[in-house]
C-alpha positions in Angstrom: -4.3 -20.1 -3.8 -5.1 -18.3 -0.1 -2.8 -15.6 0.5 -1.4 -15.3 4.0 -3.5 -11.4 4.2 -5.5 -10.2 0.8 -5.2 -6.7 0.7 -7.2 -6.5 -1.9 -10.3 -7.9 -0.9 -10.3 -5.5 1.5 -9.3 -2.8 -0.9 -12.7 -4.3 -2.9 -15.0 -3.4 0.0 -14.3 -0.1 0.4 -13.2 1.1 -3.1 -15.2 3.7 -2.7 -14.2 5.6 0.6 -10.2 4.8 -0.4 -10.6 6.3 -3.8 -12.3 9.3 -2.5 -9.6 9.8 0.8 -7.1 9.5 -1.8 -8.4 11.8 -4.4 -9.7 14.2 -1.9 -5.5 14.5 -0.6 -4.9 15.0 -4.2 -7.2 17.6 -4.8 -5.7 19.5 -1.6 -2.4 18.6 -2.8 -1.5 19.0 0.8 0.3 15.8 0.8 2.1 16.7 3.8 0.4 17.8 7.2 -2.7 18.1 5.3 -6.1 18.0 7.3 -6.9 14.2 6.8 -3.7 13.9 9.4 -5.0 15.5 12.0 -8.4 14.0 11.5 -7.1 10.8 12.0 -4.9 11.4 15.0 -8.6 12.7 16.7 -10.1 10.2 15.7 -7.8 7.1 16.4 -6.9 8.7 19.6 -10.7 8.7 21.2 -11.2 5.4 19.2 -8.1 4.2 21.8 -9.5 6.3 24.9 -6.4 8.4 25.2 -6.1 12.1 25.0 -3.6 12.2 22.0 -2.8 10.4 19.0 1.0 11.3 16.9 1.3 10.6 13.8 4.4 8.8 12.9 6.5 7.5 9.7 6.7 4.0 10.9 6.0 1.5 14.1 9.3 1.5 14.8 9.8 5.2 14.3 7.1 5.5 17.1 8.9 3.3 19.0 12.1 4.9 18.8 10.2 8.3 19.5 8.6 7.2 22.2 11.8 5.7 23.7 13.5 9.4 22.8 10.7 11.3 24.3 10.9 9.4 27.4 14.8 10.8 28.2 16.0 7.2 28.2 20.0 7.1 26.9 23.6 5.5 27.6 23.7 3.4 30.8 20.1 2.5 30.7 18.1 -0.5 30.1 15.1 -1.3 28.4 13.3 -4.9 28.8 11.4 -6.3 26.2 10.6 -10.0 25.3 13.0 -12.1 22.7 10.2 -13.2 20.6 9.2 -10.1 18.9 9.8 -8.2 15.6 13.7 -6.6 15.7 12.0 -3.3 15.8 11.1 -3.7 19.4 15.0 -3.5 20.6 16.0 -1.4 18.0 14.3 1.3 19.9 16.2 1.1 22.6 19.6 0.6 21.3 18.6 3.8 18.5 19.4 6.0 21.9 22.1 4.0 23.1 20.4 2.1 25.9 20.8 -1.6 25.9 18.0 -4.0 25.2 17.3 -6.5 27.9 15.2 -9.5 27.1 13.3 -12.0 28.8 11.1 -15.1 28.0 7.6 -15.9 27.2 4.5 -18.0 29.0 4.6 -20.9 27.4 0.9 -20.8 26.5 0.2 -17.3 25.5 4.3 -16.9 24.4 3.7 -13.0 26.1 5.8 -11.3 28.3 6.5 -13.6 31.6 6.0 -11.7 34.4 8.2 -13.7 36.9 10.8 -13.3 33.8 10.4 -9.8 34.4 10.7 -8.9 37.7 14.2 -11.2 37.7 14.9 -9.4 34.8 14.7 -5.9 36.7 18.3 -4.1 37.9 18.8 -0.1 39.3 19.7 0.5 35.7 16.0 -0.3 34.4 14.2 2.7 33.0 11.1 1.3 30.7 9.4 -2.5 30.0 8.1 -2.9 26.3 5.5 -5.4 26.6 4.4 -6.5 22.7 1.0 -7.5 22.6 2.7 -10.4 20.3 -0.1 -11.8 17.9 -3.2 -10.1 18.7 -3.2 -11.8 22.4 -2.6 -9.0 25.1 -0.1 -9.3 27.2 -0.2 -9.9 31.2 -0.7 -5.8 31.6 -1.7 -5.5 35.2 1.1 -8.3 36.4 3.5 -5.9 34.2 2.1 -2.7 35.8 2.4 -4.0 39.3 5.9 -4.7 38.8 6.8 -1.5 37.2 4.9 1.1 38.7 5.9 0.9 42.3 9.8 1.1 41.2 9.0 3.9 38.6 9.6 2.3 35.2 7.8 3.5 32.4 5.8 1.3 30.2 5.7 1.3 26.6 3.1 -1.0 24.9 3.8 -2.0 21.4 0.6 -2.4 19.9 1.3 -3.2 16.5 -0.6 -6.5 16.2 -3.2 -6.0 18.8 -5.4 -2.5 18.1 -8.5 -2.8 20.3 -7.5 -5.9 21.8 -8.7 -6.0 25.2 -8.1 -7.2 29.0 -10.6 -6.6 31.3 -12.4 -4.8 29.0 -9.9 -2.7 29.0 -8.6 -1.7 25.2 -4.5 -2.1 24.6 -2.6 1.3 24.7 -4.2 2.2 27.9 -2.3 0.4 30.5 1.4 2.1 29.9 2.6 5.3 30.0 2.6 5.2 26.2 1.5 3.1 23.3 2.9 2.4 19.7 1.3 1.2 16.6 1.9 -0.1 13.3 0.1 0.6 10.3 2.1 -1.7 8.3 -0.4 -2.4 4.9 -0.7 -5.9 6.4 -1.9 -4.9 10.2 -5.2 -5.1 11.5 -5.2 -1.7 10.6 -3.2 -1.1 7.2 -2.2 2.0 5.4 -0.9 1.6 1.5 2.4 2.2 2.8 4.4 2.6 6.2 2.8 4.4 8.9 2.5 4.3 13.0 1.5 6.2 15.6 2.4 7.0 19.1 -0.7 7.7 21.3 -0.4 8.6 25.4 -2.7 10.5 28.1 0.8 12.7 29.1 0.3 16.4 27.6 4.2 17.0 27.8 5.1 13.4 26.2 2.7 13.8 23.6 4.1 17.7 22.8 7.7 16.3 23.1 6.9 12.8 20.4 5.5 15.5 18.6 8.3 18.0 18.5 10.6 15.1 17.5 8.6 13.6 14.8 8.9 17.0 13.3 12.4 17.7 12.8 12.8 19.0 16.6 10.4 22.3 15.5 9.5 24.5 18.2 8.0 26.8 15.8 8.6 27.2 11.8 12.2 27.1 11.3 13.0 27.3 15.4 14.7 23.2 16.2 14.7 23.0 19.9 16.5 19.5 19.4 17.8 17.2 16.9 14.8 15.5 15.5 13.9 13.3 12.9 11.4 13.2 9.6 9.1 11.2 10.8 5.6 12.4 10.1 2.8 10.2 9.2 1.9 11.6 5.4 -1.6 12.9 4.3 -2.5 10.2 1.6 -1.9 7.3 4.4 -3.8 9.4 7.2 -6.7 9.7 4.7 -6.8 6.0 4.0 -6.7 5.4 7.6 -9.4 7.6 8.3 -11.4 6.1 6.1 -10.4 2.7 7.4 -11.0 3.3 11.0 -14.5 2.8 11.9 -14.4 -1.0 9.8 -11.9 -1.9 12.5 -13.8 -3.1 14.9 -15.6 -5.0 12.6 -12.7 -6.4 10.8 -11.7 -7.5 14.6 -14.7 -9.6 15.3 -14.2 -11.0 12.0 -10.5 -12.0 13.0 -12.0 -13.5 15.9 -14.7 -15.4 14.2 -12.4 -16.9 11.4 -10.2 -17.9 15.2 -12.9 -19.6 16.2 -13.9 -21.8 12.7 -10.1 -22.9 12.4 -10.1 -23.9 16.5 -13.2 -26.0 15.5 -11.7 -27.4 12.1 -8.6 -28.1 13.4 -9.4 -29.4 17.0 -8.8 -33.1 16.1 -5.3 -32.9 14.4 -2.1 -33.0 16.4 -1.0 -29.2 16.9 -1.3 -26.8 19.9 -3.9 -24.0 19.2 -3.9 -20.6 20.3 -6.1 -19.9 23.6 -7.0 -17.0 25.2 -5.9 -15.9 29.1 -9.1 -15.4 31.1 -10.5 -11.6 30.4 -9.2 -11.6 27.4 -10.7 -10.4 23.7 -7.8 -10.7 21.4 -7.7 -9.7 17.8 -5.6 -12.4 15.5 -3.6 -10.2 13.7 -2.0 -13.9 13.2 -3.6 -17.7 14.0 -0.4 -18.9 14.9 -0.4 -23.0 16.1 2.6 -25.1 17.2 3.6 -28.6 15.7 6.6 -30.6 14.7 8.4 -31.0 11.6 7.5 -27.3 11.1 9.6 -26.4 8.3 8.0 -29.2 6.3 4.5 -28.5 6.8 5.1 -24.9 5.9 6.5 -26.1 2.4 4.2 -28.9 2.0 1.4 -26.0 2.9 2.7 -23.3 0.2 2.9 -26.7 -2.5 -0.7 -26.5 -2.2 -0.9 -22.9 -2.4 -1.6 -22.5 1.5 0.8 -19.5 2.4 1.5 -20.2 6.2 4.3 -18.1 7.1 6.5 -18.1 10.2 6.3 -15.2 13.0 9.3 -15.3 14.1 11.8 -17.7 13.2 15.1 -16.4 15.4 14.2 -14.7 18.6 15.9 -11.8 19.2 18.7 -12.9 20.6 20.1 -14.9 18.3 20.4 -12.6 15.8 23.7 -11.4 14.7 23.2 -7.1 15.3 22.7 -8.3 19.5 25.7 -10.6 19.7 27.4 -8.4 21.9 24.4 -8.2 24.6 25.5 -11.4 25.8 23.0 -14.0 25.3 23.0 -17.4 23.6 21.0 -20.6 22.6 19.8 -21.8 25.7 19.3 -18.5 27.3 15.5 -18.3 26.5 14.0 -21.9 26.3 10.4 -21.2 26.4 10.9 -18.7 23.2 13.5 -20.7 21.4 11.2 -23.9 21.3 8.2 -21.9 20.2 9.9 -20.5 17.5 11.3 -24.4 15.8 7.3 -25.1 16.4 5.2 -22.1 15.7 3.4 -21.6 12.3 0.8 -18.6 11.1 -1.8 -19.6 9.1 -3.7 -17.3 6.9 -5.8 -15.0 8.9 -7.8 -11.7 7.7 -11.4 -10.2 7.8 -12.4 -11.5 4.6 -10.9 -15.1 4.9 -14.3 -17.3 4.3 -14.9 -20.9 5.7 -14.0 -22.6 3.1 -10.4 -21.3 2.7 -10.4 -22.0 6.4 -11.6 -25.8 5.8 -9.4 -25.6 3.1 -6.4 -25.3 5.1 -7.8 -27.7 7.4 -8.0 -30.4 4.5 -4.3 -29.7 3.7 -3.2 -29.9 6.9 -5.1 -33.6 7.3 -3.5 -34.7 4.3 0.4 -32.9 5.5 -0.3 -35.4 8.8 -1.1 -39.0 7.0 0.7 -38.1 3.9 4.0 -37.5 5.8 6.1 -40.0 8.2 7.1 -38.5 11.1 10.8 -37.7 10.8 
């Protein structure tokens, strides 16, 4: 079988340093706001180049708090693409704003900037760009638009840590950035876990007042906030994670490369990079017909190709209401009856990745086209 991620393979590697982070929290019993969470916010935040890194439950806890922290309510909007995990609007509509979407490039499927600025009303207070599968997204089109008019940025950076554009490393562009350390990300904890990181003093006090119950002091709640810390045991594994990332990205990017070459002859559309661009394959996602059926022929074979995302945002029943309908977003809607992740993760070796390449030979002259 090749798993879609093998955490432990990874786990393997560095059985030493995670046993140690985790028996070192033990030891402390500090299991919340214990020093291995602080550690980890330095460090990840001058691994980012910002000036502060927060700590947060979830990715879309930092989302939400970073929404919150902004001051963005009822009567606002927030645009964000259609092709991008549910967490992404959720933040907006968690403080009562509505979630404006727009469509994709059809060959990077990130934000379209023209989609944007059309997109844009009075009523516009932030743009969450996703850095959707490890690609970034078109940041200085996105900051052009936004700046001049005074909409804050948010960059979801779940599946693109140290991506860059430019040269330039996601999470710098925006006002604020948002992460995910989802077990299966680029950079995993054993658990749930994000962060928020930003170079704004007063935002990065004010995520952090809210991520800690609204605490101005011990006991003293300024606001309603919300339990969502980032707990020792998964800052310790991410500390001891952190330097392998950029490692684990070049990896990433030379398993990209082997399935671009194995697969260059057979009928699907591969991923490609915009020109200045260094992405990091959180996924190697390619586009082909008869989808559905190569998936399945794919996990008969023990192959286990998943699909990122199969209905776009809105066409989901919770955003009825906002308005939209099939149709509304053609460039996302046909990528998602095509698109298809393969497996993709540090340790994936060439011959899983000429494995997949033989099954997806065999999916093509085994199978008449429907």
């Amino acid at each position: 079988m090749i798993p879609f991620v093998d955490l432990r393979a990874q786990y393997d590697g560095l059985k030493p340093e995670i046993d140690a982070a985790i028996q070192g929290v033990i030891a402390s019993s500090a299991f919340i706001r214990g020093n291995p969470l602080g550690a980890f916010e330095t460090a990840f935040a001058e691994r980012i180049g910002v000036r502060h890194a927060v700590g947060a439950a979830s990715g879309t806890d930092a989302l939400h708090l970073a929404v919150r922290a902004l001051g963005i309510g009822p009567g606002d909007e927030v645009i964000t693409v259609t092709n991008t995990w549910i967490s992404t609007a959720f933040a907006a509509a968690y403080v009562g704003a509505r979630p404006v979407l727009v469509d994709v490039d059809p060959v990077t499927l990130q934000m379209d900037p023209d989609a944007l600025a059309r997109a844009v009303t009075p009523r516009t207070r932030a743009v969450i760009p996703v850095h959707m599968f490890g690609h970034p997204a078109p940041m200085d089109e996105i900051m052009a638009i936004c700046r001049p008019r005074g909409i804050r940025v948010i960059e979801d950076v779940a599946h693109a840590p140290l991506a860059r554009l430019g040269g330039k490393p996601t999470g710098t562009f925006g006002d604020v950035a948002c992460y995910s350390f989802y077990p299966s990300k680029n950079l995993g904890c054993y658990g749930d876990g994000g962060a928020v990181v930003t170079d704004d003093d007063a935002l990065a006090a004010e995520i952090r007042l809210l991520a800690d119950y609204g605490q101005s002091d011990h006991f003293v709640h300024r606001t309603v906030g919300y339990n969502s810390r980032l707990d020792t045991l998964q800052a310790a594994i991410l500390l001891a994670k952190l330097p392998h990332l950029e490692a684990w990205n070049r990896r990433r990017r030379q398993n990209a490369d082997c399935y671009r070459q194995r697969l260059a002859a057979l009928p699907v559309k591969l991923p490609t990079e915009s020109a200045g661009i260094e992405a990091v394959y959180h996924l190697f996602v390619i586009e082909l017909d008869r989808r559905d059926a190569c998936r399945d022929f794919l996990r008969e074979r023990g192959i286990m190709a998943q699909i990122h995302y199969p209905t776009p945002i809105h066409m989901q029943p919770c955003f009825a209401d906002l308005g939209y309908g099939h149709g509304s977003f053609p460039v996302a809607e046909a990528a998602a009856a095509r698109i298809l992740s393969l497996p993709m993760f540090p340790e994936l070796t060439a011959a899983q990745v000429d494995a997949v390449g033989w099954a997806l030979e065999a999916f093509f002259a085994d199978r008449p086209r429907a």
